[in-house]
Backbone as XML, in Angstrom:
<?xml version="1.0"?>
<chain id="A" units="angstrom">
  <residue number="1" name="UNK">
    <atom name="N" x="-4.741" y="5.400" z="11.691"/>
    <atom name="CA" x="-4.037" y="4.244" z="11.173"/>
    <atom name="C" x="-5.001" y="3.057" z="11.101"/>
  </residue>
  <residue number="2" name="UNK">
    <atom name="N" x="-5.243" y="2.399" z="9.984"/>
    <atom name="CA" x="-5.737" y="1.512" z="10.047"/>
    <atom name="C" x="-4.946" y="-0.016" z="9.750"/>
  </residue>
  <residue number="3" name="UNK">
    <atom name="N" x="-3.806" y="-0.302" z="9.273"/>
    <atom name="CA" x="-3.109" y="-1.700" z="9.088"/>
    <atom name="C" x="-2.866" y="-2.376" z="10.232"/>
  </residue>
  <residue number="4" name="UNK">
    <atom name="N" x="-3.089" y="-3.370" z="10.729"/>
    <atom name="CA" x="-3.051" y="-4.005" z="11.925"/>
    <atom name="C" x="-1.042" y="-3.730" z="12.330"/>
  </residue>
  <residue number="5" name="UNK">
    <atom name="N" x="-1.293" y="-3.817" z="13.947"/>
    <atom name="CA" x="-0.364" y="-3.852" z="14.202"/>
    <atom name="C" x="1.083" y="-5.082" z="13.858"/>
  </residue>
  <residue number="6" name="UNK">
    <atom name="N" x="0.932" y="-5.622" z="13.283"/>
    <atom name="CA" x="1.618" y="-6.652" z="12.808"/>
    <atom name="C" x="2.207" y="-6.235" z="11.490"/>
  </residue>
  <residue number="7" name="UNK">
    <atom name="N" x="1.030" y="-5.597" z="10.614"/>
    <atom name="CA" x="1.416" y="-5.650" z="9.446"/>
    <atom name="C" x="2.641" y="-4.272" z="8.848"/>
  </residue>
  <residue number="8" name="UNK">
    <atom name="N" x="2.001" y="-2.942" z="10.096"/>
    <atom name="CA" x="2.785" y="-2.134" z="10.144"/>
    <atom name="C" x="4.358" y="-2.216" z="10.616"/>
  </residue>
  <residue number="9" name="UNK">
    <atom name="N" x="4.253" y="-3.227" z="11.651"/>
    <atom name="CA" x="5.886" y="-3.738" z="12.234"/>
    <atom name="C" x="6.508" y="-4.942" z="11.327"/>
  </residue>
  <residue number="10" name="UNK">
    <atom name="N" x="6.020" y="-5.169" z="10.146"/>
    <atom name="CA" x="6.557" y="-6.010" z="9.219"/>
    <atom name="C" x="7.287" y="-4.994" z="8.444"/>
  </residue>
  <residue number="11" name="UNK">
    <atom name="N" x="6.394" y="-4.261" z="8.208"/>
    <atom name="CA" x="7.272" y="-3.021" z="6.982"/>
    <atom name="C" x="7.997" y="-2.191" z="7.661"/>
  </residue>
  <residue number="12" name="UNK">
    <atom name="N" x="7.892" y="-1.813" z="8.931"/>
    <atom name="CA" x="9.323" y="-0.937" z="9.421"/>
    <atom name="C" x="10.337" y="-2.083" z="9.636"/>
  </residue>
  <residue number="13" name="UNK">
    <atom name="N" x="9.991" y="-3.580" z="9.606"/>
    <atom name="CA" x="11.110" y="-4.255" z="10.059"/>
    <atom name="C" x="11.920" y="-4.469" z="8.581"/>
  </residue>
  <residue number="14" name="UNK">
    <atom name="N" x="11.239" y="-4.316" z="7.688"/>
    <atom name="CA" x="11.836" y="-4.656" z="5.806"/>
    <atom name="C" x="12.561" y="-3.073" z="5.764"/>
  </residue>
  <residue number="15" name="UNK">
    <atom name="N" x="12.261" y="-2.295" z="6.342"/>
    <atom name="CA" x="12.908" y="-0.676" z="6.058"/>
    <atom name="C" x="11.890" y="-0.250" z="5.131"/>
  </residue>
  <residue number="16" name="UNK">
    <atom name="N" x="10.724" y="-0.590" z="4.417"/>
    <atom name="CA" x="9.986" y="0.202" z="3.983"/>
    <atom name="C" x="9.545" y="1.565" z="4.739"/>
  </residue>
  <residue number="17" name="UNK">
    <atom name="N" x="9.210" y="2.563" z="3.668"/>
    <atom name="CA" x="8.994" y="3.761" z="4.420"/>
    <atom name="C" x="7.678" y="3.708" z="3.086"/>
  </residue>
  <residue number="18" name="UNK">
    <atom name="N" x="6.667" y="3.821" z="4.328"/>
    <atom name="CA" x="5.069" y="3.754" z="3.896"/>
    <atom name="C" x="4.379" y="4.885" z="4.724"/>
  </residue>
  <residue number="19" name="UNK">
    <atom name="N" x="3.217" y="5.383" z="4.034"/>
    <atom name="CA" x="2.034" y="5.934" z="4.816"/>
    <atom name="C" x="0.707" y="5.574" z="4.502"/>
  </residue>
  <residue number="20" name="UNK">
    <atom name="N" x="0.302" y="5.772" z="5.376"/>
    <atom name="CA" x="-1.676" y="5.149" z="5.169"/>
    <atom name="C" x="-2.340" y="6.514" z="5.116"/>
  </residue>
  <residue number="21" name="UNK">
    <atom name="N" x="-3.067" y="6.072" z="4.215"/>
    <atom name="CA" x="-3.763" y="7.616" z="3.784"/>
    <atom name="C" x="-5.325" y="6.769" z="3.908"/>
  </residue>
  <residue number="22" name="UNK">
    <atom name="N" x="-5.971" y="7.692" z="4.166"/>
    <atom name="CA" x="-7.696" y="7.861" z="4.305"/>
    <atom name="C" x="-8.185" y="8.935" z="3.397"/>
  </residue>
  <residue number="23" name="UNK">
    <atom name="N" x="-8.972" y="8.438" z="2.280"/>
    <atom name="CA" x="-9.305" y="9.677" z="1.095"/>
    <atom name="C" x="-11.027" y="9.337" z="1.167"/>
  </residue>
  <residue number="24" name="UNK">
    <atom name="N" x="-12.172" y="10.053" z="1.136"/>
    <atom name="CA" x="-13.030" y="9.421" z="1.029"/>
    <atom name="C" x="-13.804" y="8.160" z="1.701"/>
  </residue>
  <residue number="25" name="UNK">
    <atom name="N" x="-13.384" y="8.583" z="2.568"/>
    <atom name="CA" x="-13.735" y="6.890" z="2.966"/>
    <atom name="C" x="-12.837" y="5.995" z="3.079"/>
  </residue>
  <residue number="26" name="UNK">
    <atom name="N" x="-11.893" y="5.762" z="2.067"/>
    <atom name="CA" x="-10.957" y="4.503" z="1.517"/>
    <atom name="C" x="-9.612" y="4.225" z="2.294"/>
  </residue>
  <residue number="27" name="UNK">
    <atom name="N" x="-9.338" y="3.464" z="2.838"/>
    <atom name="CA" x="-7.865" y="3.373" z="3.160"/>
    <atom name="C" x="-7.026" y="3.128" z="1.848"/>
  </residue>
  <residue number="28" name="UNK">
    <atom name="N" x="-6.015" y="3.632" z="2.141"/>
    <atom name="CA" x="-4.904" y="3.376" z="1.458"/>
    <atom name="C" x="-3.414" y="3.649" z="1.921"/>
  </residue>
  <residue number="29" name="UNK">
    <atom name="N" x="-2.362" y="2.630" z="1.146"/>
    <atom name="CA" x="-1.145" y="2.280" z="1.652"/>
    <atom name="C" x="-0.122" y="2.623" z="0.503"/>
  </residue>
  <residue number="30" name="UNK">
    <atom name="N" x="0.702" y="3.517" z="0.770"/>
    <atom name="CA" x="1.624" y="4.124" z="-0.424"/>
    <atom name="C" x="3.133" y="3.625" z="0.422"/>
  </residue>
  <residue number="31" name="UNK">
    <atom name="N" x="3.570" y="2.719" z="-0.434"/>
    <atom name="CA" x="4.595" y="2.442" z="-0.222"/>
    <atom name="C" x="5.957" y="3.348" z="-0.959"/>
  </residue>
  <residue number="32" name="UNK">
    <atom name="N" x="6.627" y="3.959" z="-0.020"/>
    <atom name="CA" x="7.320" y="5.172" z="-1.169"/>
    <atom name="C" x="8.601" y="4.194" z="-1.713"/>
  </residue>
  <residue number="33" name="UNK">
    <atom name="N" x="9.376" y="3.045" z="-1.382"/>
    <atom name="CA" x="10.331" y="2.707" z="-1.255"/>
    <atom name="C" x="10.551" y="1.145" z="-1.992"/>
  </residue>
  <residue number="34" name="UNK">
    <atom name="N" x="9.558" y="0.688" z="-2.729"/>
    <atom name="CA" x="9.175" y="-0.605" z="-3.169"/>
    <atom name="C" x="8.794" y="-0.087" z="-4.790"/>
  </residue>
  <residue number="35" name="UNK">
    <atom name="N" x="9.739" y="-1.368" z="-5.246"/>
    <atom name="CA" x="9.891" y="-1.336" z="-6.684"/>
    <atom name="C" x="9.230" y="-2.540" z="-7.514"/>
  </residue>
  <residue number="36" name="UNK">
    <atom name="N" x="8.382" y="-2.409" z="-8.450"/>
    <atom name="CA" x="8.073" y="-3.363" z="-9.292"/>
    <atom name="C" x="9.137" y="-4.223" z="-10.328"/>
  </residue>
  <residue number="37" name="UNK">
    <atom name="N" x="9.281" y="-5.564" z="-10.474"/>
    <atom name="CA" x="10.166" y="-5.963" z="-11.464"/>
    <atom name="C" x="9.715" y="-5.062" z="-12.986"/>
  </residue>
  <residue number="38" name="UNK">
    <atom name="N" x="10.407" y="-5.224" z="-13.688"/>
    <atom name="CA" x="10.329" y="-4.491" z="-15.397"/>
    <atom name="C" x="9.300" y="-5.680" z="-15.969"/>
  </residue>
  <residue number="39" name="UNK">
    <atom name="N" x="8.787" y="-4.665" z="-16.646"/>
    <atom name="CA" x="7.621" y="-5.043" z="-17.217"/>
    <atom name="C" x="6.411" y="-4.973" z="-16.563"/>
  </residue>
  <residue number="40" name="UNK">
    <atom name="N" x="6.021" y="-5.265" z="-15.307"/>
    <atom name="CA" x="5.424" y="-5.626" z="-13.973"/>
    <atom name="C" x="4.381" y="-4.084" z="-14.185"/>
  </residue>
  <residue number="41" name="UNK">
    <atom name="N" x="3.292" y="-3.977" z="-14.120"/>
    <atom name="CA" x="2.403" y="-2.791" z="-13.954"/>
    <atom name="C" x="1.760" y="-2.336" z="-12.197"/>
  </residue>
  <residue number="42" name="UNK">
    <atom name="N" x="1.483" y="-1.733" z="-11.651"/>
    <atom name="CA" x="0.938" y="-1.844" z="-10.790"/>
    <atom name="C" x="-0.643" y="-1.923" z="-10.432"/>
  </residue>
  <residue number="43" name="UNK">
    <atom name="N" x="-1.572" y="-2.838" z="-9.302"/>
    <atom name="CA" x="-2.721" y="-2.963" z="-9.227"/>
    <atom name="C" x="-3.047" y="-2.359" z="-7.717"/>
  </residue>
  <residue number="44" name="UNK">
    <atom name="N" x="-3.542" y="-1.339" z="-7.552"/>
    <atom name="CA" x="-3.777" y="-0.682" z="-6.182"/>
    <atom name="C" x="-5.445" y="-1.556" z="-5.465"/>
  </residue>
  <residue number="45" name="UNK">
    <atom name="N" x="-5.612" y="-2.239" z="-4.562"/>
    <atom name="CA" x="-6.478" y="-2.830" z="-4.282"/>
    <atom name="C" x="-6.938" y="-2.068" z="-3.063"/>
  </residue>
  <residue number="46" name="UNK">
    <atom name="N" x="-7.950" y="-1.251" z="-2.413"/>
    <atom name="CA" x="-8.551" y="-0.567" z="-1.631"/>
    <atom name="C" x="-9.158" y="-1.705" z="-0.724"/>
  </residue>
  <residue number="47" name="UNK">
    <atom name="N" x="-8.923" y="-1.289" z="0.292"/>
    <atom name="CA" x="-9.848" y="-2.066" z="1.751"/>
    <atom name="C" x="-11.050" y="-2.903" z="1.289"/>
  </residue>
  <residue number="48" name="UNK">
    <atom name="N" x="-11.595" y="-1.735" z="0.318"/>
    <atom name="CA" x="-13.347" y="-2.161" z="0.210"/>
    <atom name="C" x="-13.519" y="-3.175" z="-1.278"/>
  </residue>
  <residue number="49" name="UNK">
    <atom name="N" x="-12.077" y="-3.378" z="-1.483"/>
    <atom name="CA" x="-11.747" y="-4.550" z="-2.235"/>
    <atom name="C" x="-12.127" y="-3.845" z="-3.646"/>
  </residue>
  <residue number="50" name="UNK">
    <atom name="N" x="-12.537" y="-2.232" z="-3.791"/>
    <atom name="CA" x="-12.200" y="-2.038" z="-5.369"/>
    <atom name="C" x="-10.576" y="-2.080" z="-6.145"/>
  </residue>
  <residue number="51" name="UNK">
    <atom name="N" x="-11.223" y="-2.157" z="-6.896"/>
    <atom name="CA" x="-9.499" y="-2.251" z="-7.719"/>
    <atom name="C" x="-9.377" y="-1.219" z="-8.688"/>
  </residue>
  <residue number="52" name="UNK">
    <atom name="N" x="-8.014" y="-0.602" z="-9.016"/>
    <atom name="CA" x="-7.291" y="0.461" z="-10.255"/>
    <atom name="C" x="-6.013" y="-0.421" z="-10.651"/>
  </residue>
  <residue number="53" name="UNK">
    <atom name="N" x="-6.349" y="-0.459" z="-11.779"/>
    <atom name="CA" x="-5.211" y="-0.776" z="-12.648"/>
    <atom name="C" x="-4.620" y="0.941" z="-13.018"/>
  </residue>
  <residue number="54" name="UNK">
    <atom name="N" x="-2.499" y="1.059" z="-12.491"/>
    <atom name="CA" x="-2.589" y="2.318" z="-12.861"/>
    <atom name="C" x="-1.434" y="1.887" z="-14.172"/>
  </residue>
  <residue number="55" name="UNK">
    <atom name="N" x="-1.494" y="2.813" z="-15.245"/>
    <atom name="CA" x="-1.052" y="2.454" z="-16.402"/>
    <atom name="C" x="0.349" y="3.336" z="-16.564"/>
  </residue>
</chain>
């Protein structure tokens, strides 16, 4: 686990249901339960501060 302890007891306190994944090196945070407004695209930002625009 890498999200500080704070940030992880923020999202079980919202009822998000998340996991942290480690791929390569990279952390990452998949939120299964969080919705974008319409229109709204998503931008996945990695620890090491690269960015994916996913389309």
């Amino acid at each position: 686990m890498f999200l500080p302890e704070f940030d992880r007891d923020y999202l079980l306190e919202k009822g998000y249901q998340f996991e942290e994944k480690i791929d390569a090196n990279r952390n990452g945070l998949i939120i299964r339960n969080w919705f974008l407004p319409t229109g709204k695209s998503a931008i996945i930002r990695f620890i090491n501060h690269t960015t994916k625009r996913l389309s």
